[in-house]
C-alpha positions in Angstrom: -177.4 70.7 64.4 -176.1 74.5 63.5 -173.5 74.2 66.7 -172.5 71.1 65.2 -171.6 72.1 61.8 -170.4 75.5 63.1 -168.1 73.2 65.2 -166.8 71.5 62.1 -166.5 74.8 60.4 -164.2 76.2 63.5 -162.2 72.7 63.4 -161.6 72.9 59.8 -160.5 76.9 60.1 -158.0 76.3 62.5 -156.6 73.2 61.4 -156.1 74.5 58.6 -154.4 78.0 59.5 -152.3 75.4 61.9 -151.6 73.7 58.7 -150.1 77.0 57.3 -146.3 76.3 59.5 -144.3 73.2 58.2 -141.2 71.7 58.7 -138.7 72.0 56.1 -135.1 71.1 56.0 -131.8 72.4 54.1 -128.4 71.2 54.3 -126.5 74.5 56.1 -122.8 73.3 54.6 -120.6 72.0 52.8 -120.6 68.9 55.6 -124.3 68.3 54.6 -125.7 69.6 58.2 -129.2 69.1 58.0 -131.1 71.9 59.8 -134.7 71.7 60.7 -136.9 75.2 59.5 -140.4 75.9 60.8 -141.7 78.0 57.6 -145.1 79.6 57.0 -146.1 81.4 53.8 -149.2 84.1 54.2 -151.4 84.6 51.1 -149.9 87.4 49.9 -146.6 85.0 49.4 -144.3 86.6 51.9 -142.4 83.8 54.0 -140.9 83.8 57.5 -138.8 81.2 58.6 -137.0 80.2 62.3 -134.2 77.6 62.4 -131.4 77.0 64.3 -128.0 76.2 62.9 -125.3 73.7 64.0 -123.8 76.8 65.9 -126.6 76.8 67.9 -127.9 80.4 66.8 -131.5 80.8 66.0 -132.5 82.5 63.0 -135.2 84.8 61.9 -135.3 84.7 57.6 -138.2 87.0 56.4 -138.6 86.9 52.6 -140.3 88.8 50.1 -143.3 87.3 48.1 -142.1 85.3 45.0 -144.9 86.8 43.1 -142.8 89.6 41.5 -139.3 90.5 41.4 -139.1 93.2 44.0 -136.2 94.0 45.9 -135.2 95.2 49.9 -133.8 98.0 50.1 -130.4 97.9 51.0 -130.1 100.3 54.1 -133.4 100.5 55.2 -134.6 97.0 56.5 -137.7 95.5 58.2 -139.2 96.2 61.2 -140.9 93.0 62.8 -143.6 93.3 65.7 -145.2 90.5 67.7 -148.3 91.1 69.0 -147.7 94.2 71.1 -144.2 94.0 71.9 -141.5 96.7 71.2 -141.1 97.0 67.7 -137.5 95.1 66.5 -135.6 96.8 63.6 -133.3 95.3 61.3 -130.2 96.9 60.7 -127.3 97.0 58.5 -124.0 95.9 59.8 -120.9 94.0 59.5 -122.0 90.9 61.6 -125.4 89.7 62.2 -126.0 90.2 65.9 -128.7 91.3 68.6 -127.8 94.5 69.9 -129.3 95.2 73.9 -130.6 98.1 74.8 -127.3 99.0 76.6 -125.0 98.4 74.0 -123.7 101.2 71.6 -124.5 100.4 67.5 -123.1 103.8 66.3 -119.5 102.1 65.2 -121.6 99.5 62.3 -124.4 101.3 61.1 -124.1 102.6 57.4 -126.2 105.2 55.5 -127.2 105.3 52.0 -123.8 107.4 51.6 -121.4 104.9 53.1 -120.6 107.1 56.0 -121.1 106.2 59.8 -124.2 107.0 61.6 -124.7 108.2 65.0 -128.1 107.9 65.6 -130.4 105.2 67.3 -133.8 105.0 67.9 -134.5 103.8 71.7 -138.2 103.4 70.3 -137.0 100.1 68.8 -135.4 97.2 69.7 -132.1 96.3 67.3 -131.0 93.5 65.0 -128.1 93.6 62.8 -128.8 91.2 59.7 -127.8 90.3 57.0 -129.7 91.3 53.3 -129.8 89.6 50.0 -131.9 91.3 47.6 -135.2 89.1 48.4 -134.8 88.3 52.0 -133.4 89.3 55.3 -132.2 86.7 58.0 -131.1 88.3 61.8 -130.3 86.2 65.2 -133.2 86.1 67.5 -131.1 83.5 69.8 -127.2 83.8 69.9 -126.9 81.4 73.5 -127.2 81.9 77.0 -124.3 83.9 77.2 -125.5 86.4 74.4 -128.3 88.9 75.1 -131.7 88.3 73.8 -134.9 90.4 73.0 -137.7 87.8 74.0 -138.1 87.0 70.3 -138.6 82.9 70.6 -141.0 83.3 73.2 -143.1 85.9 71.6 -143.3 83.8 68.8 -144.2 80.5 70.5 -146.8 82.5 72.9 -147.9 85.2 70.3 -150.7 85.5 67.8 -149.4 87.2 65.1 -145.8 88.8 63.7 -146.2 92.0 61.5 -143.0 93.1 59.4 -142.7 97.0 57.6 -140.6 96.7 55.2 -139.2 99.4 52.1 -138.0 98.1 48.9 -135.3 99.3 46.7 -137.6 102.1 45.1 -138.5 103.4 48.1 -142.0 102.0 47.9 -143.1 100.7 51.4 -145.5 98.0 52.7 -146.4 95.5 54.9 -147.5 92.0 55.6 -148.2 89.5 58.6 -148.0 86.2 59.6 -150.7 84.3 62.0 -148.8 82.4 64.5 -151.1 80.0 65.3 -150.0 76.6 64.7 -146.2 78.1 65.1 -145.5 77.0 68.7 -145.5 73.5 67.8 -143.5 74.2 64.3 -140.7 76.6 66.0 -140.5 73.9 69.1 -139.8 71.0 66.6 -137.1 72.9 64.4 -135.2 74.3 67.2 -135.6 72.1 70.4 -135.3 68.6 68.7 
């Protein structure tokens, strides 16, 4: 009797954390596009969503909790990690793009003072994305043709997707989302 209520209990768990990713959809333009967005919210109130536009670009859009009024700051952005994969940092830039390992970043990147920067990390994978005040969205598919960091796939295989992240007072934290249940939710949005 005990296995089979603990059964029920472990059913109920994990449907339930399943339940967690959902389908949402947004119109992307002025043509009334509709675009399909896997979404999960953790407890905290944090958000992560994956769509793919018209385009054909995937999206990674990683929002602060909408339990307080806080604010990214504006050159320092997230740094996301699946499971044990190389961390990815989000950078500031001109155009939202994934940047391989082989490419040069030194041209976009902007400091606190508006000047050029010269330095990258090789300890981190790189994003360029774009920030509003309470979210950050970056590429994590630009097409065949474009370089890639593995991201989908991590996500659809993975168990869990950490983000650092420092606000606009310097104060930093972090939060994580549980990726189970999101293989079926990120397949749905962006494959169909």
């Amino acid at each position: 009797m005990n296995n089979i209520i603990a059964f029920f209990m472990i059913a109920l768990f994990s449907s339930s954390v399943s339940a967690q990713w959902k389908i949402e959809t947004f119109s992307q333009d002025a043509n009334q596009n509709e675009v399909k967005s896997a979404t999960v919210r953790n407890e905290e109130g944090f958000e992560l969503a994956i769509f793919k536009t018209a385009e054909g670009i995937v999206w990674l859009d990683f929002s602060l909790s909408d339990n307080n009024f806080d604010e990214l700051s504006q050159n320092e952005l997230p740094i996301f990690q699946i499971d044990d994969k190389k961390p990815v940092k989000m950078i500031r830039g001109f155009t939202a793009t994934i940047v391989p390992a082989d490419e040069g970043i030194e041209a976009i990147v902007v400091n606190d003072n508006q000047s050029i920067s010269t330095h990258k990390d090789f300890s981190f994978n790189h994003i360029i994305a774009e920030r509003l005040p309470e979210r950050v969205i970056c590429p994590i598919w630009q097409g065949e043709s474009r370089p890639h960091l593995g991201t989908i796939d991590a996500l659809l295989n993975g168990k869990e997707v950490e983000f650092k992240y420092t606000l606009l007072n310097d104060t930093k934290g972090q939060t994580s989302f549980n990726l189970e249940g999101a293989k079926e939710a990120i397949s749905d949005a962006i494959f169909n």
